[in-house]
C-alpha positions, -999 to 999 in steps of 0.1 A, spaced: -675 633 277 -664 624 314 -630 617 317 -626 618 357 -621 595 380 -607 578 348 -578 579 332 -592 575 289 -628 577 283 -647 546 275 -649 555 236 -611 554 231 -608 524 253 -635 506 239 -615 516 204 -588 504 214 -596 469 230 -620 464 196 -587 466 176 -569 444 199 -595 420 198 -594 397 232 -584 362 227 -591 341 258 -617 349 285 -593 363 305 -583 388 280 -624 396 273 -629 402 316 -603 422 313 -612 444 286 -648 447 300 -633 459 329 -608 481 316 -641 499 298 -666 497 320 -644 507 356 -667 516 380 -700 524 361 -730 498 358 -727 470 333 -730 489 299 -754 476 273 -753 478 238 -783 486 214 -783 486 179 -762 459 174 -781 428 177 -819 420 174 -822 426 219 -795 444 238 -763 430 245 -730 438 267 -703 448 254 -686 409 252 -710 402 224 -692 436 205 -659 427 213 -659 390 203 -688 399 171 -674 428 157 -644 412 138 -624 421 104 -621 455 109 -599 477 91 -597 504 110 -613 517 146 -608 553 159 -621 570 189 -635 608 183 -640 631 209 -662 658 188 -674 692 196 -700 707 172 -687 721 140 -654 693 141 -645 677 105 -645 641 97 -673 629 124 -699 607 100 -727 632 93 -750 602 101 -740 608 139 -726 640 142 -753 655 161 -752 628 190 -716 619 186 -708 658 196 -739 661 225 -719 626 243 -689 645 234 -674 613 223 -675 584 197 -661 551 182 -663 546 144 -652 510 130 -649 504 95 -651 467 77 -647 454 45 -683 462 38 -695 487 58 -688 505 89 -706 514 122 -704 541 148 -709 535 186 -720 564 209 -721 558 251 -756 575 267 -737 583 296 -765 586 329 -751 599 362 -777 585 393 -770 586 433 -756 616 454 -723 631 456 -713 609 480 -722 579 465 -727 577 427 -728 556 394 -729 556 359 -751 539 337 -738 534 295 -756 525 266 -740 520 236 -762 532 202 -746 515 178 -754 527 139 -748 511 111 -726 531 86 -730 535 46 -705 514 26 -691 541 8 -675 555 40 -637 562 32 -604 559 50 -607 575 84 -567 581 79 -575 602 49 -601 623 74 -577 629 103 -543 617 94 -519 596 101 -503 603 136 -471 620 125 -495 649 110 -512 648 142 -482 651 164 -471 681 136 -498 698 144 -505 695 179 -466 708 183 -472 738 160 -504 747 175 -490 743 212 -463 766 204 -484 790 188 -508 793 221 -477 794 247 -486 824 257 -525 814 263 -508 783 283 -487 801 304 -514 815 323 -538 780 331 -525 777 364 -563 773 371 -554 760 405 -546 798 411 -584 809 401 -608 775 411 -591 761 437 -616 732 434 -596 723 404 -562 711 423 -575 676 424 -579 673 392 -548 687 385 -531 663 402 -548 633 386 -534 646 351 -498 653 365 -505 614 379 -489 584 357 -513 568 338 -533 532 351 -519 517 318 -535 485 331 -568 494 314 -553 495 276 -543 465 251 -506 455 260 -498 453 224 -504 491 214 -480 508 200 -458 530 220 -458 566 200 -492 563 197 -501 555 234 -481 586 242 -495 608 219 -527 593 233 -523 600 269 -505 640 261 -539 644 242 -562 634 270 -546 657 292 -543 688 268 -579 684 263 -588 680 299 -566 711 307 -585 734 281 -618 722 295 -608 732 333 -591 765 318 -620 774 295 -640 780 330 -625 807 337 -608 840 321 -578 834 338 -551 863 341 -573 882 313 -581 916 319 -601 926 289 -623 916 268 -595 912 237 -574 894 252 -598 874 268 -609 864 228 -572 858 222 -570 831 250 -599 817 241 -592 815 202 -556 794 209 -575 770 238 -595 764 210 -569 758 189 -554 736 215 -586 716 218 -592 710 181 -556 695 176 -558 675 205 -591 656 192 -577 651 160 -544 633 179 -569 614 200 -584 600 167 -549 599 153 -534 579 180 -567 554 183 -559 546 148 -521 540 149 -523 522 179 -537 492 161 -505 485 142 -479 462 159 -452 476 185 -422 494 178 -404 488 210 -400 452 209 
């Protein structure tokens, strides 16, 4: 999953601009920009008989009951064992379901150029789903439990937390350190998104990002057992953060509360 130089990755805002569906042409340019940023067109496969873009999926892919991004890892809960494997290799996933049947979407994510100039080229697999797939609520919860949890589990790991000033050990990580601390380019998401969930949203990102930057290093460990101990609650951390990604993605296709 690459989250930097962007602010959400392309799963969760393809989620949520799929459960906003885009009205007017205006609304579908921007949505295709708000997805694709800086990388190469994207194309989807799997979808129609030849490849698309993605303004065939977001106009096509109508009457859906509920969308969710997932950002798995191997050995996560809930991720449809028909993509698990390559859901949790991209490191990142949409799932819709309909009325009769469901589908999930994975990005092939392919860096090209050098460091000083590059791109991204994305291809969507999309795979149809079995009818009998249930609620995605009743997998991950609704976002209250998510919030629960991710509270619980953050003040369980405080002490683990305390120490990722990684800044401190891999000074290359104080620009992306900054980017998280940055507000968020809210431009790219669905105005009509719920509010709690968009928050949740963004705190997950972040955590997630953290725990990736901190999980490179031991940090202020000194052995090998307490080393396990940070590592156990970043995991932790991690694992409760996807689920409110996938909480959030969900809830946030229910009408505003701060209207």
């Amino acid at each position: 999953m690459d989250l930097s130089p962007r602010t959400l990755p392309r799963s969760v805002l393809l989620a949520l601009w799929l459960r906003h569906a885009p009205r007017t042409r205006s609304d579908l340019r921007r949505a295709v920009h708000a997805i694709e940023r800086e990388d190469e067109p994207h194309v989807v496969e799997g979808y129609a008989p030849i490849p698309v873009g993605l303004e065939e999926l977001l106009t096509g892919m109508v009457g859906l009951r509920e969308v969710a991004a997932l950002l798995p890892v191997p050995g996560d809960l809930g991720v449809p064992p028909e993509v698990a494997g390559i859901a949790a290799d991209a490191g990142e996933c949409v799932v819709a379901l309909g009325a009769d049947g469901g589908w999930a979407m994975v990005p092939e994510v392919v860096e090209f150029g050098s460091a000083a100039d590059h791109g991204h080229t994305v291809t969507w697999r999309v795979l149809a789903l079995p009818s009998g797939h249930r609620s995605l609520v009743g997998a991950f919860g609704t976002l209250a439990d998510a919030q629960a949890d991710l509270r619980a589990t953050l003040q369980q790991a405080v002490r683990a937390l305390d120490d990722l000033d990684v800044a401190r050990w891999r000074p290359e990580a104080t620009a992306a350190l900054s980017r998280l601390r940055a507000a968020p380019g809210l431009a790219d998401v669905p105005p009509e998104i719920d509010h709690r969930a968009l928050g949740t949203l963004l705190e997950a990102v972040r955590l997630i990002e953290i725990v990736h930057l901190a999980t490179l290093d031991e940090g202020g460990s000194v052995n090998l057992w307490q080393a396990d101990q940070r590592a156990t609650a970043l995991r932790e951390v991690g694992r409760a953060a996807r689920r409110a990604v996938t909480a959030a993605t969900l809830a946030a296709g229910q009408p505003r509360t701060d209207r």
